[in-house]
C-alpha positions in Angstrom: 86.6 -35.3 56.8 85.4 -35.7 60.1 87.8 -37.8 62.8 86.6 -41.0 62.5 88.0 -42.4 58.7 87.1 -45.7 57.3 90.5 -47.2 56.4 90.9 -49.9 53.8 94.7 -51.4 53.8 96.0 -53.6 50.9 98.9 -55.7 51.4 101.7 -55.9 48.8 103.8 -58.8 47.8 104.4 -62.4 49.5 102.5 -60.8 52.4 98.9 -61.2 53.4 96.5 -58.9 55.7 98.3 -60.2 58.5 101.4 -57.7 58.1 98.9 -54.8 59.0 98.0 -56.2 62.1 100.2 -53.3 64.4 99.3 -50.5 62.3 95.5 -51.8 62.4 95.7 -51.8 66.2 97.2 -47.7 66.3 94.8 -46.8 63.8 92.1 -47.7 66.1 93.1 -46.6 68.9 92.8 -43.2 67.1 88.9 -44.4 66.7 88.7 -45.1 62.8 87.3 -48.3 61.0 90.0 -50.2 59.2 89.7 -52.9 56.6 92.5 -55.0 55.7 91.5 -57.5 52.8 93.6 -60.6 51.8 93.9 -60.8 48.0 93.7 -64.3 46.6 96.5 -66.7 47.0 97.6 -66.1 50.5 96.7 -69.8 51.6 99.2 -72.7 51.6 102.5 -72.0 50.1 102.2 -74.6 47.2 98.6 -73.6 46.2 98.2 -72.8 42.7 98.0 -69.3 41.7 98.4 -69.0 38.1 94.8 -68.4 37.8 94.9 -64.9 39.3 95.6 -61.6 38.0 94.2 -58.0 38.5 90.7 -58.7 38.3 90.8 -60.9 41.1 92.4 -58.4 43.4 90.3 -55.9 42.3 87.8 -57.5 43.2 88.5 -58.7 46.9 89.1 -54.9 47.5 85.9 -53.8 46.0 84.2 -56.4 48.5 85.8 -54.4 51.5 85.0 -51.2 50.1 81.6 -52.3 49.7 81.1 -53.9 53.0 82.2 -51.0 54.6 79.1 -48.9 53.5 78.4 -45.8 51.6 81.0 -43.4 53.1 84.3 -42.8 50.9 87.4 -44.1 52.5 90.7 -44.0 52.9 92.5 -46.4 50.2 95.9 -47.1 51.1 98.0 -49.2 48.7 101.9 -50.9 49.7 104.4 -51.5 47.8 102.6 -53.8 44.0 99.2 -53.1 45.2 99.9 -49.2 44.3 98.7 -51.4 41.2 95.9 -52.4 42.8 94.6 -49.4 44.8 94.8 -47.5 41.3 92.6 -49.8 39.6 89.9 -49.8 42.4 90.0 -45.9 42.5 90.0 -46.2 38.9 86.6 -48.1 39.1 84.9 -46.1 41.9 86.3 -42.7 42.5 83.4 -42.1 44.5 84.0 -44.4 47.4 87.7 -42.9 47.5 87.8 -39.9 49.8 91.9 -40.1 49.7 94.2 -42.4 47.9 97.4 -43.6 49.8 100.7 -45.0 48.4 103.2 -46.6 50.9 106.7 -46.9 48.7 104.3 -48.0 46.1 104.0 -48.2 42.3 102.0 -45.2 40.4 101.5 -46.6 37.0 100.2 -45.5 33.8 97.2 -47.1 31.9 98.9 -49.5 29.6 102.1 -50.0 31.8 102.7 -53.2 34.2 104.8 -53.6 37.3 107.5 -55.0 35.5 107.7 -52.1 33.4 108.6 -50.0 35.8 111.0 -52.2 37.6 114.8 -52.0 37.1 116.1 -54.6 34.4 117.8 -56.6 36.9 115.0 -57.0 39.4 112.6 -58.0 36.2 115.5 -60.6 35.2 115.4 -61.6 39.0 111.9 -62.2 39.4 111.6 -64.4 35.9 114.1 -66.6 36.9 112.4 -67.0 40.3 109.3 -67.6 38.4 110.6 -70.0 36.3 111.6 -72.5 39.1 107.8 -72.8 40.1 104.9 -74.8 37.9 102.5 -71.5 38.4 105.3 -68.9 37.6 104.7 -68.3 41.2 107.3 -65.8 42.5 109.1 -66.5 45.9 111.4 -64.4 48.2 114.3 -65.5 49.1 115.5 -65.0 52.8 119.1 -63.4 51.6 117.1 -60.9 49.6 113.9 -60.1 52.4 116.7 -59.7 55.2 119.2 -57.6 53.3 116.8 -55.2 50.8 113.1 -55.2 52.7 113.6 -55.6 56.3 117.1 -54.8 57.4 116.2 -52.7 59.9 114.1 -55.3 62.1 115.8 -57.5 64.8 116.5 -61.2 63.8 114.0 -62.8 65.4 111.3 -60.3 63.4 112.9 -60.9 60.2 112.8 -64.9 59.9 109.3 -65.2 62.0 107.7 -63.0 59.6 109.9 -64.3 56.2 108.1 -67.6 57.8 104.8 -66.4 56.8 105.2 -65.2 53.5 104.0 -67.1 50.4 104.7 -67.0 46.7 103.4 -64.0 44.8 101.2 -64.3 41.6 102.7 -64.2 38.4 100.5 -62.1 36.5 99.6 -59.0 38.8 103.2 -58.1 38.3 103.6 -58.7 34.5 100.4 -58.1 33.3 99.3 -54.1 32.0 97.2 -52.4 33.6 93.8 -50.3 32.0 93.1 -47.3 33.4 90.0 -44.9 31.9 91.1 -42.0 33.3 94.0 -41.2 35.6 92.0 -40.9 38.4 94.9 -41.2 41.2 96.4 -37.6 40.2 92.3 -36.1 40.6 91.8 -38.0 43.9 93.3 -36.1 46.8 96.7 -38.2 47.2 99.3 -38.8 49.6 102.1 -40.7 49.3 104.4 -42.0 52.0 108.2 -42.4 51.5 110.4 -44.6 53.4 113.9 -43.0 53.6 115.6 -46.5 54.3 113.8 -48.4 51.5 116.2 -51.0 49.4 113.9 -53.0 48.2 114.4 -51.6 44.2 117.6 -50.7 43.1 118.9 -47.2 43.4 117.3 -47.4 46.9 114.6 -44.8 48.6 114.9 -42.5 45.3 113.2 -45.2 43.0 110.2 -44.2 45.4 110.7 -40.9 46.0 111.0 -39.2 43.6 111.1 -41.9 41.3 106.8 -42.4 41.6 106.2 -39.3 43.5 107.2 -37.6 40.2 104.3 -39.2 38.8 101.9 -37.6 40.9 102.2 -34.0 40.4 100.2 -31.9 43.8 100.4 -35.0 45.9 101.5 -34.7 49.7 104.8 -36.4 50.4 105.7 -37.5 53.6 108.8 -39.5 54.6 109.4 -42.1 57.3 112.7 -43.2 58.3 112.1 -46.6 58.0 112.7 -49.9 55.3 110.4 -51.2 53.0 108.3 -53.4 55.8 107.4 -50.5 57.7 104.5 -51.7 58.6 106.4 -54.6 60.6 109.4 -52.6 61.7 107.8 -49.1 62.5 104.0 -49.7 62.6 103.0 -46.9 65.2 105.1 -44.4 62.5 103.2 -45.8 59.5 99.9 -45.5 61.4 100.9 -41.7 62.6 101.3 -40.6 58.9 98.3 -42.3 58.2 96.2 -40.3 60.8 97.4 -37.5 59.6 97.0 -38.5 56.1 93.6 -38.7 56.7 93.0 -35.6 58.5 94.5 -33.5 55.7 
Protein backbone atom coordinates (compact mmCIF):
# COMPACT_ATOMS: atom_id res chain seq x y z
CA UNK A 1 0.00 0.00 0.00
CA UNK A 2 1.66 2.97 -0.80
CA UNK A 3 1.39 6.19 1.82
CA UNK A 4 -1.23 7.92 0.61
CA UNK A 5 -4.71 5.54 1.61
CA UNK A 6 -8.19 6.44 0.64
CA UNK A 7 -10.08 6.34 3.93
CA UNK A 8 -13.77 5.76 4.05
CA UNK A 9 -15.18 6.38 7.83
CA UNK A 10 -18.74 5.25 8.85
CA UNK A 11 -20.35 6.64 11.83
CA UNK A 12 -22.11 4.47 14.34
CA UNK A 13 -25.20 5.21 16.32
CA UNK A 14 -27.19 8.67 17.11
CA UNK A 15 -24.10 10.17 15.54
CA UNK A 16 -23.59 11.47 12.02
CA UNK A 17 -20.26 12.15 9.81
CA UNK A 18 -19.80 15.09 11.94
CA UNK A 19 -18.17 13.01 14.89
CA UNK A 20 -15.16 12.22 12.49
CA UNK A 21 -14.44 15.67 11.94
CA UNK A 22 -10.84 15.67 14.33
CA UNK A 23 -9.79 12.38 13.20
CA UNK A 24 -10.52 13.47 9.47
CA UNK A 25 -8.31 16.54 10.04
CA UNK A 26 -5.05 14.11 11.56
CA UNK A 27 -5.63 11.76 8.92
CA UNK A 28 -4.88 14.37 6.37
CA UNK A 29 -2.38 15.81 7.71
CA UNK A 30 -0.72 12.46 7.21
CA UNK A 31 -1.67 13.13 3.28
CA UNK A 32 -4.55 10.40 2.69
CA UNK A 33 -8.03 10.94 1.18
CA UNK A 34 -10.84 10.46 3.67
CA UNK A 35 -14.52 9.94 3.17
CA UNK A 36 -16.86 10.24 5.86
CA UNK A 37 -20.51 9.44 4.56
CA UNK A 38 -23.76 10.34 6.55
CA UNK A 39 -26.12 7.33 6.54
CA UNK A 40 -29.76 8.28 6.17
CA UNK A 41 -31.64 9.80 9.02
CA UNK A 42 -29.21 12.14 10.42
CA UNK A 43 -31.49 15.33 9.65
CA UNK A 44 -34.02 16.78 12.14
CA UNK A 45 -34.50 14.93 15.26
CA UNK A 46 -38.23 14.10 14.72
CA UNK A 47 -37.83 13.06 11.06
CA UNK A 48 -39.16 9.77 10.27
CA UNK A 49 -37.00 6.90 10.04
CA UNK A 50 -38.81 3.77 10.05
CA UNK A 51 -38.30 3.53 6.42
CA UNK A 52 -34.62 2.60 6.70
CA UNK A 53 -32.80 -0.43 7.27
CA UNK A 54 -29.45 -2.05 5.93
CA UNK A 55 -29.95 -1.44 2.41
CA UNK A 56 -30.14 2.02 2.82
CA UNK A 57 -26.85 2.34 4.62
CA UNK A 58 -25.35 0.11 2.40
CA UNK A 59 -25.97 1.98 -0.02
CA UNK A 60 -24.84 5.59 1.05
CA UNK A 61 -21.43 3.87 1.68
CA UNK A 62 -21.22 2.22 -1.66
CA UNK A 63 -21.74 5.90 -3.14
CA UNK A 64 -18.51 7.00 -1.27
CA UNK A 65 -16.74 4.04 -2.19
CA UNK A 66 -17.58 4.63 -5.60
CA UNK A 67 -17.00 8.29 -5.73
CA UNK A 68 -13.73 7.72 -4.50
CA UNK A 69 -12.52 5.94 -7.69
CA UNK A 70 -11.10 2.58 -8.63
CA UNK A 71 -8.33 2.20 -5.91
CA UNK A 72 -9.40 -0.22 -2.79
CA UNK A 73 -9.68 1.62 0.42
CA UNK A 74 -9.53 1.59 3.73
CA UNK A 75 -13.19 0.71 5.35
CA UNK A 76 -13.37 1.61 8.80
CA UNK A 77 -16.60 0.71 10.65
CA UNK A 78 -17.64 2.26 14.58
CA UNK A 79 -19.33 0.88 16.98
CA UNK A 80 -23.33 -0.69 14.79
CA UNK A 81 -21.85 0.07 11.48
CA UNK A 82 -19.24 -2.91 12.09
CA UNK A 83 -22.76 -4.06 10.63
CA UNK A 84 -22.49 -1.98 7.97
CA UNK A 85 -18.88 -2.00 6.90
CA UNK A 86 -19.31 -5.96 6.80
CA UNK A 87 -22.14 -5.82 4.42
CA UNK A 88 -20.31 -3.40 1.97
CA UNK A 89 -17.07 -5.58 2.07
CA UNK A 90 -19.47 -8.33 1.77
CA UNK A 91 -20.71 -6.80 -1.58
CA UNK A 92 -17.34 -5.49 -3.06
CA UNK A 93 -14.29 -7.17 -1.64
CA UNK A 94 -12.50 -5.73 -4.26
CA UNK A 95 -12.66 -2.05 -3.41
CA UNK A 96 -11.68 -3.15 0.30
CA UNK A 97 -7.89 -3.03 0.63
CA UNK A 98 -8.29 -3.33 4.62
CA UNK A 99 -11.34 -3.62 6.78
CA UNK A 100 -11.38 -1.60 10.14
CA UNK A 101 -13.51 -2.22 13.27
CA UNK A 102 -13.46 0.54 16.04
CA UNK A 103 -15.20 -1.33 19.35
CA UNK A 104 -17.52 -2.54 16.72
CA UNK A 105 -19.87 -5.42 15.98
CA UNK A 106 -18.41 -8.59 13.86
CA UNK A 107 -21.54 -10.48 13.06
CA UNK A 108 -22.43 -13.63 11.45
CA UNK A 109 -24.68 -14.00 8.22
CA UNK A 110 -28.00 -14.53 9.79
CA UNK A 111 -27.37 -12.71 13.18
CA UNK A 112 -28.58 -8.97 13.96
CA UNK A 113 -27.19 -6.41 16.37
CA UNK A 114 -29.50 -7.17 18.90
CA UNK A 115 -28.44 -10.60 18.92
CA UNK A 116 -25.40 -10.01 19.97
CA UNK A 117 -26.17 -7.43 22.56
CA UNK A 118 -26.58 -8.24 26.33
CA UNK A 119 -30.36 -9.00 27.34
CA UNK A 120 -30.58 -5.93 29.21
CA UNK A 121 -29.22 -3.47 26.68
CA UNK A 122 -31.83 -5.32 23.97
CA UNK A 123 -34.70 -4.78 26.86
CA UNK A 124 -33.22 -1.07 27.04
CA UNK A 125 -33.27 -0.16 23.63
CA UNK A 126 -37.12 -1.66 23.01
CA UNK A 127 -38.43 0.28 25.56
CA UNK A 128 -36.68 3.33 24.19
CA UNK A 129 -38.12 2.45 20.95
CA UNK A 130 -41.36 1.99 22.09
CA UNK A 131 -41.77 5.63 23.27
CA UNK A 132 -41.22 6.93 19.58
CA UNK A 133 -44.02 6.58 16.54
CA UNK A 134 -40.93 5.19 14.23
CA UNK A 135 -39.41 2.80 16.86
CA UNK A 136 -36.77 5.38 16.67
CA UNK A 137 -34.20 4.78 19.30
CA UNK A 138 -32.84 7.84 21.47
CA UNK A 139 -29.88 8.24 23.93
CA UNK A 140 -30.43 9.41 26.92
CA UNK A 141 -27.94 11.99 28.49
CA UNK A 142 -27.47 9.81 31.94
CA UNK A 143 -26.51 6.89 29.78
CA UNK A 144 -24.12 8.95 26.82
CA UNK A 145 -22.28 10.73 29.85
CA UNK A 146 -21.85 7.81 32.16
CA UNK A 147 -21.27 4.48 29.62
CA UNK A 148 -19.94 6.35 26.02
CA UNK A 149 -18.16 9.41 26.95
CA UNK A 150 -17.04 9.59 30.51
CA UNK A 151 -13.89 10.44 29.87
CA UNK A 152 -14.60 13.89 28.00
CA UNK A 153 -14.84 17.24 29.91
CA UNK A 154 -18.51 18.52 30.51
CA UNK A 155 -18.67 20.94 28.16
CA UNK A 156 -17.68 18.03 25.28
CA UNK A 157 -20.17 15.76 26.59
CA UNK A 158 -23.50 17.82 26.47
CA UNK A 159 -22.37 19.99 23.16
CA UNK A 160 -21.88 16.85 21.31
CA UNK A 161 -25.06 14.73 23.19
CA UNK A 162 -26.68 18.15 21.61
CA UNK A 163 -26.14 16.92 18.20
CA UNK A 164 -27.15 13.49 18.28
CA UNK A 165 -30.38 12.17 16.83
CA UNK A 166 -32.48 9.10 17.20
CA UNK A 167 -31.14 5.89 15.69
CA UNK A 168 -33.13 3.66 13.19
CA UNK A 169 -35.00 0.90 14.42
CA UNK A 170 -34.27 -1.71 12.04
CA UNK A 171 -30.42 -1.59 11.36
CA UNK A 172 -30.14 -2.80 14.91
CA UNK A 173 -32.90 -5.54 14.89
CA UNK A 174 -32.88 -6.59 11.60
CA UNK A 175 -30.44 -9.93 10.39
CA UNK A 176 -27.99 -9.48 8.40
CA UNK A 177 -27.01 -11.77 4.94
CA UNK A 178 -23.75 -12.35 4.36
CA UNK A 179 -22.52 -14.74 1.12
CA UNK A 180 -19.44 -15.34 2.30
CA UNK A 181 -17.54 -14.20 5.45
CA UNK A 182 -15.62 -11.98 3.70
CA UNK A 183 -14.39 -9.77 6.83
CA UNK A 184 -12.10 -12.74 8.21
CA UNK A 185 -10.42 -13.01 4.20
CA UNK A 186 -9.96 -9.22 4.05
CA UNK A 187 -6.85 -8.17 5.82
CA UNK A 188 -8.43 -6.81 9.17
CA UNK A 189 -7.77 -4.77 12.06
CA UNK A 190 -9.64 -4.10 14.79
CA UNK A 191 -9.17 -1.36 17.32
CA UNK A 192 -10.05 -1.80 21.10
CA UNK A 193 -10.77 0.83 23.41
CA UNK A 194 -9.60 -0.16 26.94
CA UNK A 195 -12.03 2.31 28.73
CA UNK A 196 -15.15 1.36 26.63
CA UNK A 197 -18.68 0.96 28.83
CA UNK A 198 -20.80 1.36 26.43
CA UNK A 199 -22.02 -2.71 26.59
CA UNK A 200 -22.15 -4.35 29.63
CA UNK A 201 -19.26 -6.32 30.98
CA UNK A 202 -17.24 -3.22 29.70
CA UNK A 203 -13.95 -3.20 27.16
CA UNK A 204 -14.11 -7.24 27.13
CA UNK A 205 -17.54 -7.35 25.24
CA UNK A 206 -15.12 -5.80 22.48
CA UNK A 207 -12.14 -7.34 23.04
CA UNK A 208 -12.17 -10.26 23.14
CA UNK A 209 -15.68 -10.50 22.96
CA UNK A 210 -15.73 -9.69 18.75
CA UNK A 211 -12.05 -9.95 18.26
CA UNK A 212 -12.70 -13.66 19.02
CA UNK A 213 -14.67 -13.59 15.94
CA UNK A 214 -11.97 -12.64 13.81
CA UNK A 215 -9.34 -15.19 14.01
CA UNK A 216 -5.64 -13.56 12.33
CA UNK A 217 -6.84 -10.05 12.80
CA UNK A 218 -4.46 -7.22 14.17
CA UNK A 219 -5.65 -5.95 17.58
CA UNK A 220 -4.63 -2.78 18.76
CA UNK A 221 -5.91 -1.00 21.92
CA UNK A 222 -6.40 2.63 22.81
CA UNK A 223 -6.87 3.80 26.16
CA UNK A 224 -9.80 5.61 25.58
CA UNK A 225 -14.06 5.33 25.90
CA UNK A 226 -16.34 4.44 23.43
CA UNK A 227 -16.42 8.10 21.55
CA UNK A 228 -12.87 7.99 20.90
CA UNK A 229 -13.17 9.65 18.04
CA UNK A 230 -14.50 12.86 20.17
CA UNK A 231 -12.41 12.33 23.25
CA UNK A 232 -8.98 11.05 21.75
CA UNK A 233 -9.16 11.76 17.96
CA UNK A 234 -5.35 12.33 17.16
CA UNK A 235 -5.04 8.49 18.99
CA UNK A 236 -7.77 7.06 16.83
CA UNK A 237 -6.27 8.70 13.73
CA UNK A 238 -2.55 7.30 14.84
CA UNK A 239 -3.80 3.63 14.93
CA UNK A 240 -5.45 4.37 11.82
CA UNK A 241 -2.21 5.41 9.96
CA UNK A 242 -0.70 2.66 11.04
CA UNK A 243 -3.56 0.48 10.29
CA UNK A 244 -3.17 1.39 6.99
CA UNK A 245 0.48 1.02 6.59
CA UNK A 246 0.40 -2.61 7.83
Amino acid sequence: MTDTTAFVLVHGSWQGAWCWDGVRDHLRRYGHRVITPALPGRGAFDEDRSWIGHDDNVAAVLAAVDADGADPVVLVGHSLSGITVSLVADQRPDRIARLVYCDAFVPEDGESAADLLPEEFRSAISGLAATRPDRSIPMPWEVWRTNFIQTASEQLARESHQRLVPDPYRPVFEAVRLRRPVHRELPVTFLAFTQDLALPPGPAYWHPGMTGRLPGATVTQIDSDHEVMLTAPELLADALHKAAME
